[in-house]
Each structure stands twice: as structure tokens, then as C-alpha cells.
C-alpha positions in Angstrom: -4.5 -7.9 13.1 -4.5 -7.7 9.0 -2.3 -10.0 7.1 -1.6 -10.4 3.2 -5.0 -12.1 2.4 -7.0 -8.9 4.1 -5.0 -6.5 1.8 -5.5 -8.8 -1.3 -9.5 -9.4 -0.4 -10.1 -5.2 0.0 -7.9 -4.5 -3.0 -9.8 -6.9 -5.1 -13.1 -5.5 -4.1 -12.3 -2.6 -5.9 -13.8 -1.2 -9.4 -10.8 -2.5 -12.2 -8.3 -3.8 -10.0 -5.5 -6.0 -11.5 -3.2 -8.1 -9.2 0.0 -8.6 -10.9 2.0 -11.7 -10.6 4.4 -11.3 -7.9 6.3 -13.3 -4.7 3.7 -10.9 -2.2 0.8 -9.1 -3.4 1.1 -6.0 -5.9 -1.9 -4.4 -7.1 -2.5 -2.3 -9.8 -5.5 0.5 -11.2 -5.4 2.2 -14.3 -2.0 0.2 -14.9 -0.7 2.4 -11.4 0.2 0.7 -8.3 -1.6 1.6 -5.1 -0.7 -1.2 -2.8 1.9 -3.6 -2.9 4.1 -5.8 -0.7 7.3 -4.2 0.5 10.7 -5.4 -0.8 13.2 -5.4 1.8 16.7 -4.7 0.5 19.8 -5.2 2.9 23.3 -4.6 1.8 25.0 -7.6 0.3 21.9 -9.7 0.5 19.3 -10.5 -2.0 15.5 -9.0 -1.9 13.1 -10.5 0.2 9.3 -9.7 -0.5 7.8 -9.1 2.8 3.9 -9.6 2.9 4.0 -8.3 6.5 4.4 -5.1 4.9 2.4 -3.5 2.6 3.6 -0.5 1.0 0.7 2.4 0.2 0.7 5.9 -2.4 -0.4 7.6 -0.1 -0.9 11.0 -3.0 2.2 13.3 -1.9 4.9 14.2 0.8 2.8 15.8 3.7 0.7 13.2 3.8 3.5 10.8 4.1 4.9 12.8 7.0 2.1 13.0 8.1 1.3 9.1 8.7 4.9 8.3 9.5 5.3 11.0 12.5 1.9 10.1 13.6 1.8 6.7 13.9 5.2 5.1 13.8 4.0 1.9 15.5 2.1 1.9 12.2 4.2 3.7 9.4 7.6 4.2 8.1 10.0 4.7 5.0 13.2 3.8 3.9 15.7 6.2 2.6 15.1 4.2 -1.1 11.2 5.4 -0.9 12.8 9.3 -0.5 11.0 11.8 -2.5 8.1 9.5 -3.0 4.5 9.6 -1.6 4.6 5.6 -0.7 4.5 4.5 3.1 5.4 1.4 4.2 2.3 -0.2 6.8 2.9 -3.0 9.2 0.4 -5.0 8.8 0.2 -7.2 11.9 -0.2 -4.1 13.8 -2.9 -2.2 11.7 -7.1 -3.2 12.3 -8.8 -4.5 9.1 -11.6 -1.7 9.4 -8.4 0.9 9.9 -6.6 -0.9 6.3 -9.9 -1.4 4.5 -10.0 3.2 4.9 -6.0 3.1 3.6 -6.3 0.6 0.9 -9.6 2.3 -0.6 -7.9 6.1 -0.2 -4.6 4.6 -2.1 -6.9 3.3 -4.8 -8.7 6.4 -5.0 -5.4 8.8 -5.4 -4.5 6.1 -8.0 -7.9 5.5 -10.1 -8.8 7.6 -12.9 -12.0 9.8 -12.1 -14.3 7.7 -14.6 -13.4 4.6 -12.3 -13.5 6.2 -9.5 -16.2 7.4 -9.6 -17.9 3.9 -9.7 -17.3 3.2 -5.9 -19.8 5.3 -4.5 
């Protein structure tokens, strides 16, 4: 139900967002990523930037687990996201209402408190 262009449209509604120059989307707060689009690596083959998926912070392990074990029509990881608080969302499955909450709580984990501050 979202796509690239929903992620890209929220993320840029944001206080001091910077979209950095990429193949998918990658965007950027306080020079930190909080949402960007997930690069697919298979053995043997080049990358592939998939825009289907976004990738989230989602601010630490639990809350990772949390998402993925939850919702796994939704969420997953890779073993190369191990030990990092990133989840990858499928966005074809996910509402806009439901990515506009996920997009806005990544930039908020990410976004220093002066800028932060500024959304409400």
C-alpha cells in the first residue's frame, strides 16, 4: 500500500532532513540515517538497491525483536543487519498512516533534541 515516493514525501516533511544522493532513497538527520532503501546482497552477485524495502533505526535490539517477531508479514533482518537496531519494512505490505508513525519514530531516535523538538 506505501511505495518509495510515500517514504520520500513523510521523510521530507520532517524538521532538517537531508536526502542523500542515492540509486533508492536514503535519508539523513543530524548527518544520521533514519530511513533508507534496503541493499540486497546475494552471494556472487552485485547489490541491488531495493526501494520496496525500506530499512528503519528502529533505537535498539528489543525493539527490533520486537517488530520482527510481531509482524513478520511486515519486518525482517538479515544476518548482515546483526547487532544493529535497523529493520527492514516491506513496503507494499505496510498502510501509509501505519509508515507515516515508523518513519516519524526513526527520525525522532535519530534527531538531536533541539530539532526534535521542533515537530510538536
Amino acid at each position: 500500500m506505501a511505495d518509495a515516493d510515500d517514504v520520500r514525501r513523510l521523510a521530507l516533511a520532517l524538521p532538517e532532513v537531508v536526502e542523500i544522493d542515492s540509486d533508492g532513497f536514503d535519508f539523513r538527520v543530524a548527518n544520521k540515517g533514519f530511513a533508507w532503501s534496503y541493499p540486497e546482497r546475494q552471494p556472487g552477485k552485485p547489490r541491488v538497491i531495493r526501494t520496496d524495502i525500506a530499512v528503519l533505526y528502529v533505537g535498539d535490539e528489543a525493539e527490533k525483536q520486537a517488530l520482527v517477531l510481531g509482524e513478520p508479514d511486515l519486518f525482517f533482518t538479515t544476518p548482515g543487519y546483526e547487532g544493529f537496531p535497523l529493520v527492514m519494512l516491506h513496503l507494499p505490505r505496510v498502510s501509509v498512516a501505519r509508515l507515516t508513525e515508523l518513519i516519524t519514530d526513526a527520525w525522532r531516535m535519530r534527531a538531536p533534541e533541539e530539532i526534535e523538538s521542533r515537530l510538536t
